[in-house]
MITORMI-961125 format. One record per atom (N, C-alpha, C): x, y, z. Coordinates in steps of 0.02 Angstrom, whole numbers, plus 32768, in hexadecimal, padded with zeros to 4 digits. Each point is the difference from the previous one (the first is absolute). Example, Ala and Ser with C-alpha at 12.3 -4.5 7.8 and 13.67 -1.06 7.14 Angstrom:
// MITORMI-961125
82947EE48186/7FD3803B8000/802D803C8000/7FEE80357FDC/802A803B8003/7FD980378025/
This chain:
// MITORMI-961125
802A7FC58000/7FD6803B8000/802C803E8000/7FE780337FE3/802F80378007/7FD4803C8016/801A80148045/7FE380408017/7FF0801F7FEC/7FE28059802D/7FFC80267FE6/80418027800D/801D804F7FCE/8025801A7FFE/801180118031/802A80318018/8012802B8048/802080427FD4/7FCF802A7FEB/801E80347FBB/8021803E8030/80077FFB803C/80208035801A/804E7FDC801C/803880168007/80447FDB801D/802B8022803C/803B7FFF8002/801B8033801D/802280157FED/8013804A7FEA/8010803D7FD0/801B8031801E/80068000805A/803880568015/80287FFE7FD5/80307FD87FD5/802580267FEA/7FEF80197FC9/7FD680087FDE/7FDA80327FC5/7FE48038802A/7FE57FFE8015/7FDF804C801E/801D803E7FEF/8042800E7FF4/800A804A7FD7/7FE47FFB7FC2/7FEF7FB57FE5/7FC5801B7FBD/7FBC7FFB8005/7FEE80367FEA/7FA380118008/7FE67FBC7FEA/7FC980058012/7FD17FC1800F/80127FD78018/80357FEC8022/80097FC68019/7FCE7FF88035/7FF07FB28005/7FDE7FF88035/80287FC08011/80007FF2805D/801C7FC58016/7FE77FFA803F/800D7FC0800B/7FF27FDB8047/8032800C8018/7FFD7FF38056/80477FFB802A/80097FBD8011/802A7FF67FF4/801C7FA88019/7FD17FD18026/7FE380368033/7FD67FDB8046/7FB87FF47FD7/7FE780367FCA/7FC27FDF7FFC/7FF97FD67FCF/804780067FB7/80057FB77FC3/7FFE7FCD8033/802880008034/7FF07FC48018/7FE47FE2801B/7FCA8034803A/7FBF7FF18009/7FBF7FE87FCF/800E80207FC1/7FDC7FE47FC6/80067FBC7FEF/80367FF58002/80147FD17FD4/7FF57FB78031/80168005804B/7FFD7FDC802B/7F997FEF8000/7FDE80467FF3/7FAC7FE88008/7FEC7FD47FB8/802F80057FD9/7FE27FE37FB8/80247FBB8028/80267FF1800F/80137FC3801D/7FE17FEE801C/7FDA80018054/7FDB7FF6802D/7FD57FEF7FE2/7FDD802D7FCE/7FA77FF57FCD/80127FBE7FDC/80477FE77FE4/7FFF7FC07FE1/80057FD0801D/801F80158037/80207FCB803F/7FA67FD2800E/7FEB803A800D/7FB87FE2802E/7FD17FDC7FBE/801D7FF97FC7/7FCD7FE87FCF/80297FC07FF7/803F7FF58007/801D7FAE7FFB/804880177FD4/801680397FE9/804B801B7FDA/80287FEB8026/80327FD37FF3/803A7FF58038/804480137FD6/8000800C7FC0/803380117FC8/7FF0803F7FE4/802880338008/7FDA80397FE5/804480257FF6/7FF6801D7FBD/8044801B7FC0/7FFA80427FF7/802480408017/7FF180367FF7/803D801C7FCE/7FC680157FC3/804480257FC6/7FEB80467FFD/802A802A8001/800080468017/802F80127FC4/7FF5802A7FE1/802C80267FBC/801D804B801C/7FF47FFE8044/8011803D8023/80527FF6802B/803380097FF7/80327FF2802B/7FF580298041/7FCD80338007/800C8014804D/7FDB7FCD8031/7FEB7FE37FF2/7FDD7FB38014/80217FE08013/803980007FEC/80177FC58008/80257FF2805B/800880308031/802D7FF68034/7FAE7FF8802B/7FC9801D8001/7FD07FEB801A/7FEF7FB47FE9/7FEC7FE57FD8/7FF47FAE7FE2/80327FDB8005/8048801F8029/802F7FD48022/7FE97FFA804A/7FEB8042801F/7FED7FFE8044/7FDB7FCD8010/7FB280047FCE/7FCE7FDF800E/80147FB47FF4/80177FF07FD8/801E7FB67FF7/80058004804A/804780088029/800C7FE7803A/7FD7800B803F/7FCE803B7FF0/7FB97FF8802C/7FF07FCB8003/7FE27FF47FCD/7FC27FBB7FEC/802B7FB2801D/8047800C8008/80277FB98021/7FF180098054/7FE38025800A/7FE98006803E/7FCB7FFD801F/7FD280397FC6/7FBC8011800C/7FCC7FD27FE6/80227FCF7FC7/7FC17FDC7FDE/80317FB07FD9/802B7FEA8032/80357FB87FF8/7FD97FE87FC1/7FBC7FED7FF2/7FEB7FDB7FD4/800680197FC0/800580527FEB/800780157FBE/804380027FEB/800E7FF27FC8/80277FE77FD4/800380517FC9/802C80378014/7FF080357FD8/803A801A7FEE/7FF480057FBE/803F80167FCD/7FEA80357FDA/802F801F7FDE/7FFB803A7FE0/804080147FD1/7FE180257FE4/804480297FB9/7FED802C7FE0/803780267FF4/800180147FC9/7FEF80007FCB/7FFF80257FBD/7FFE7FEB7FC1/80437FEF7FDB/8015805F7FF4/8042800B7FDE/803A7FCA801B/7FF87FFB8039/80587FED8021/7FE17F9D7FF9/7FC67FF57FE3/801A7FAE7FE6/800C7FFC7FB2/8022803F7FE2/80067FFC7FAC/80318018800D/8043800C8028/8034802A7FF2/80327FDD7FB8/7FE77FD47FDF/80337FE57FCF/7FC080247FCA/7FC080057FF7/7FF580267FD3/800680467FFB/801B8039804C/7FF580217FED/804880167FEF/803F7FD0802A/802280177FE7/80157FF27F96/7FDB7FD37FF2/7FED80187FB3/800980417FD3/7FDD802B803A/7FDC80317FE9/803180317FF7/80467FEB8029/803180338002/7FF0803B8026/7FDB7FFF8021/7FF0803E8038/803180258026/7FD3804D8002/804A801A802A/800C8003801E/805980128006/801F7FF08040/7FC57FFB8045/7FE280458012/7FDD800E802B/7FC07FDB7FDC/7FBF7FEA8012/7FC37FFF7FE7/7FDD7FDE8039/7FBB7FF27FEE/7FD87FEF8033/7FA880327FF2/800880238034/7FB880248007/800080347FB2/7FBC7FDA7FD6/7FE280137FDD/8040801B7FB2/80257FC38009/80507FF17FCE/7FD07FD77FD6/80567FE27FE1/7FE47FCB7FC4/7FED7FCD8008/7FF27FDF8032/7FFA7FAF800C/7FAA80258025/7FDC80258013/7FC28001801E/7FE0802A7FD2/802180227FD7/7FD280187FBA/7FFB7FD47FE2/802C7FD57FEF/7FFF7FCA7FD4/7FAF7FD3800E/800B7FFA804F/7FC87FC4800D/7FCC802F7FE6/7FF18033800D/7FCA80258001/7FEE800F7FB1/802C800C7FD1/80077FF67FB3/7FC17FB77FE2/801B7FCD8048/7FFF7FD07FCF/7FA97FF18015/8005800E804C/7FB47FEC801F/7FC8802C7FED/800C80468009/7FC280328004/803880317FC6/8004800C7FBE/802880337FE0/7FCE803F7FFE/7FC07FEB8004/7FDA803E8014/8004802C802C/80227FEA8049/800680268024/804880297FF8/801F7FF17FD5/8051802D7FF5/7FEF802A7FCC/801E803E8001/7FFF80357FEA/804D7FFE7FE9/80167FE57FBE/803C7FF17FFD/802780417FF7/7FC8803A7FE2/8015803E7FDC/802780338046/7FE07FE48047/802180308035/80327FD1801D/802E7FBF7FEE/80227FDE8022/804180208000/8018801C8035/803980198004/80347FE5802B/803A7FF28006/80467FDE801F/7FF9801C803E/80127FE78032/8014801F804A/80477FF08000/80217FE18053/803B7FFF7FFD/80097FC57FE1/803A7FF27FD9/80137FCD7FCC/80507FEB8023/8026801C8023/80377FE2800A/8012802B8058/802E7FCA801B/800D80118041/802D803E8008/801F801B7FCC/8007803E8004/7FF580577FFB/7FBE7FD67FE4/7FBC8037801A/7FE680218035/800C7FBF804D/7FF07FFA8027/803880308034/7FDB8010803B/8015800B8029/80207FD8803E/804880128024/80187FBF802D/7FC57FDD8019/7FD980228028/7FCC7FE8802A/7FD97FC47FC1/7FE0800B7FE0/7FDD7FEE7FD2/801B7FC77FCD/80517FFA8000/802D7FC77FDB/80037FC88031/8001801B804E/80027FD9802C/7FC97FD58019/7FCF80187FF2/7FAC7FDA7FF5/7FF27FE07FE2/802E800A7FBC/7FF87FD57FCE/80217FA67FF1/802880028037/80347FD68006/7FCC7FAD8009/7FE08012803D/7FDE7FBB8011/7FFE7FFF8052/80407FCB8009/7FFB8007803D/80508017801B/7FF78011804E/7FD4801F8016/7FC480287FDC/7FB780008017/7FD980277FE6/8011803D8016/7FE8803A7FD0/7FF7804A8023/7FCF80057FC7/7FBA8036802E/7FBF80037FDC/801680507FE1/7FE580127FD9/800580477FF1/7FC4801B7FD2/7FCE802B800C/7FD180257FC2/80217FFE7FB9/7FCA80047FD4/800B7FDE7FC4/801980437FE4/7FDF80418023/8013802C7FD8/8045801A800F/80267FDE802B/8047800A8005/80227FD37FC3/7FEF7FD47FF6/80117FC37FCC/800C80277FB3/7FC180278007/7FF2801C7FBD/7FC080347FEF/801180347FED/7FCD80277FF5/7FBC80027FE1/800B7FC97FD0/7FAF7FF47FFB/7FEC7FB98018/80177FDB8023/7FEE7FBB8021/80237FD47FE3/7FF37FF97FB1/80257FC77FE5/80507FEC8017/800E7FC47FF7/80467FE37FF5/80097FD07FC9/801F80247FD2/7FEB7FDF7FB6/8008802B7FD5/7FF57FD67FC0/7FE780297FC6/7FC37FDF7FD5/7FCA801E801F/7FC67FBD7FDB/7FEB80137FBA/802C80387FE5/7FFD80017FBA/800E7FCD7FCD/803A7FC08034/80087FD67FDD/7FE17FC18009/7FC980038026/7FDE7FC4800E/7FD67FDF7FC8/7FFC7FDB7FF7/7FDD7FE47FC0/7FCA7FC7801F/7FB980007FE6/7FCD7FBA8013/802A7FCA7FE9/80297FEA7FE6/80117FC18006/80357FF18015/802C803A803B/80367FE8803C/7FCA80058040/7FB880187FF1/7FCE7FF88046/7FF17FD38000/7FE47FD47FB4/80037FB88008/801F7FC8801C/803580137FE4/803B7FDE8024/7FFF7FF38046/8000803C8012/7FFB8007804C/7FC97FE4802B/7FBD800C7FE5/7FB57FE08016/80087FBD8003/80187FF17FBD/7FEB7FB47FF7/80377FC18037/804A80357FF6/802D7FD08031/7FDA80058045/7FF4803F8014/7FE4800C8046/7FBF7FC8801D/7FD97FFA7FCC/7FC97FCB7FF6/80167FC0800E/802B7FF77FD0/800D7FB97FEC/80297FE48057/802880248017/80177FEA8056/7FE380018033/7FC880317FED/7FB480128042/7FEF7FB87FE6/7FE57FDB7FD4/7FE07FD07FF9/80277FC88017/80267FEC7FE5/80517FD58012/7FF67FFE804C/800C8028800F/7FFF80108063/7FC57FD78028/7FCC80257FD3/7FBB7FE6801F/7FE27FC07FF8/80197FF27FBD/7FF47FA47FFE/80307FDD8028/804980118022/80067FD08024/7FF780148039/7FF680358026/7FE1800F803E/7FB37FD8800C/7FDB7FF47FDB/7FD37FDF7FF9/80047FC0800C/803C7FDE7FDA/80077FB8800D/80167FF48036/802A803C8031/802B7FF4802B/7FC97FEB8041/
């Protein structure tokens, strides 16, 4: 069965751009924990959360190790999209810097909804780590983590250049991303 959406995520670090809207950590995961509980009590003991949002992602680590406490019987996993295709996107030759609203998430978006891209306003953000500021090269690294606003990253949000994204490196990307969500889930199933 596949849920319903959760179309809001967590986004402080967008907030220097207008419209953003976001949750705070405490209530994605209060959400996300009641969509659990509501399945829990109907018989869900396996339940797969894919989020195309990376600010998601350190809350849907939390809650994982909640639920080994709060609910032993559920069996709850989760992912990403982008980061189970990194061999298609590195394909794509992406830049140095990329990520938020670059070539590998225009691409998907090319390939899924091209209606919703406006290819005519796609403009480059930061493209290489020497764009960046110390603070901001140092964020970029991994780990140690350091969090930083996007609009320090780059002045209009992007990291990328999704001028060069094409629907069939989003393909690429969808379909590998697919093809291991499924892989995963048929043997979690058998397991």
């Amino acid at each position: 069965m596949i849920g319903p959406a959760i179309p809001v995520g967590v986004s402080p670090h967008h907030l220097a751009f207008a419209g953003t809207v976001t949750l705070s950590t405490t209530t994605f995961a209060a959400v996300v924990r009641e969509y659990i509980d509501s399945l829990h009590r109907h018989g869900w003991r396996k339940i797969l959360v894919v989020t195309g949002h990376g600010g998601n992602n350190a809350t849907l680590g939390t809650v994982a190790q909640d639920l080994l406490v709060t609910r032993p019987d559920i069996q709850f996993a989760w992912t990403p999209l982008t980061a189970l295709a990194p061999d298609a996107v590195a394909d794509m030759r992406v830049s140095e810097v990329h990520g938020h609203s670059g070539e590998a998430e225009t691409a998907q978006m090319l390939h899924l909804a091209p209606h919703l891209v406006h290819t005519d306003r796609l403009t480059p953000g930061s493209t290489a780590t020497a764009e960046l500021d110390p603070l901001s090269r140092l964020s970029r690294r991994g780990h140690p983590a350091l969090t930083v606003g996007y609009d320090r990253l780059s002045a209009n949000g992007v990291l990328g250049d999704p001028r060069r994204a094409t629907a069939t490196a989003g393909q690429a990307i969808v379909d590998t991303a697919v093809s291991r969500i499924v892989a995963f889930v048929k043997e979690w199933l058998d397991a």
